[in-house]
C-alpha positions in Angstrom: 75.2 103.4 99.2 77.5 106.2 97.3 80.9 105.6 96.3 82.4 107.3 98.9 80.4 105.5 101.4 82.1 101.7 99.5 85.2 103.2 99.6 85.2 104.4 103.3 84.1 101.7 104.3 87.1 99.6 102.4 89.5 102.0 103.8 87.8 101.7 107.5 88.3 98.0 106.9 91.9 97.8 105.8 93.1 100.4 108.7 91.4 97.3 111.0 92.8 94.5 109.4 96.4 96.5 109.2 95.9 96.3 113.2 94.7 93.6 113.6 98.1 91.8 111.4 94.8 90.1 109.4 97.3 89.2 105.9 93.9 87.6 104.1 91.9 90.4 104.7 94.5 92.8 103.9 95.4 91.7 100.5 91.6 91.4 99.9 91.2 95.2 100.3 94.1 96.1 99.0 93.4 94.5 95.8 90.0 95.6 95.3 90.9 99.5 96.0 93.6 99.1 93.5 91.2 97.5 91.0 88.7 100.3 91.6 91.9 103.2 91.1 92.9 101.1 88.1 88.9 101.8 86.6 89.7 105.3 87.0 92.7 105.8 84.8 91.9 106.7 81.4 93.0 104.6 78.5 96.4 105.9 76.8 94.7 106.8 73.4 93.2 110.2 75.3 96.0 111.2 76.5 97.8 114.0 74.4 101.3 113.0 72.9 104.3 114.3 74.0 105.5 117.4 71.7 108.4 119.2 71.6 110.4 119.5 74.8 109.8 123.6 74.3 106.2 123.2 74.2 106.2 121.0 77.2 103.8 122.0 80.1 106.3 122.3 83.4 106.0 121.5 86.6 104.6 118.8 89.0 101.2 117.1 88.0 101.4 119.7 84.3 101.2 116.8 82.4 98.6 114.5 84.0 95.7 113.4 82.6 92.2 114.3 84.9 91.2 110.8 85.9 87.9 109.5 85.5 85.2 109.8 88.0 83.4 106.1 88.9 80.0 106.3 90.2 78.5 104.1 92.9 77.6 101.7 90.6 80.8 101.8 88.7 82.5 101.1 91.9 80.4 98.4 93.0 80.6 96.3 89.9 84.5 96.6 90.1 84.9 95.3 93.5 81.6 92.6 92.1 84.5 91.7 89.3 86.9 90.8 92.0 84.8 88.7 94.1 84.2 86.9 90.8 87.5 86.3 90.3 89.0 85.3 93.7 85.7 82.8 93.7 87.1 81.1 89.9 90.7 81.4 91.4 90.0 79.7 94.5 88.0 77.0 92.1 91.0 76.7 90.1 93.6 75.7 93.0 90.9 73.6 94.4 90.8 71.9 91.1 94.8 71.6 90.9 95.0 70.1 94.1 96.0 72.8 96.2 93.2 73.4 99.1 94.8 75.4 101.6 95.5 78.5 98.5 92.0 77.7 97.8 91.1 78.5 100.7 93.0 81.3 101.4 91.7 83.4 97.9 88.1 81.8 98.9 88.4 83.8 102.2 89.7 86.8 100.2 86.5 86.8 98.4 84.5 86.6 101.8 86.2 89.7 102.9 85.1 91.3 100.1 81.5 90.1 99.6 81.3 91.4 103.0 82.0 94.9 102.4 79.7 94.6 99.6 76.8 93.8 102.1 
């Protein structure tokens, strides 16, 4: 499976849960995509500092930095990471005593382990 292929397939899925009002599934999605968008930023150190305002590259997008580029793999273990997470979230409310958010980030999680399948 490439990449693109994960992320189709995420964005196939949200489209369906948007239409089909699923909230769980939804946030799921939503959350992993912006986890996998948020691995492709590059850390603030590589960016090039602001100079004077004469030097200053004009017009839209002159100043962005190229993001980076995630392979499969890459991909894969970010939306892994989030699976993780909801899974010790969902442990964590359990453990406080509140089942039905549990449940709720558990199912989260199932959405996502599915689209890992």
């Amino acid at each position: 499976m490439s990449d693109d292929d994960l992320r189709a397939r995420m964005a196939s899925a949200l489209t369906a849960a948007m239409r089909a009002r699923d909230r769980v599934a939804v946030t799921a999605i939503r959350s992993a995509l912006s986890a996998v968008a948020n691995a492709e930023a590059v850390p603030v150190d590589t960016v090039p500092r602001a100079g004077a305002l004469e030097a200053a590259a004009i017009g839209a997008g002159a100043a962005d930095a190229p993001r980076r580029e995630l392979t499969a793999d890459d991909v894969r273990a970010v939306v892994e990471a989030e699976v993780d997470e909801h899974d010790r979230s969902a442990a964590h409310l359990a453990d406080a005593g509140r089942p039905e958010a549990a449940a709720r980030v558990g199912a989260e999680a199932d959405v996502l382990r599915a689209l890992l399948s």
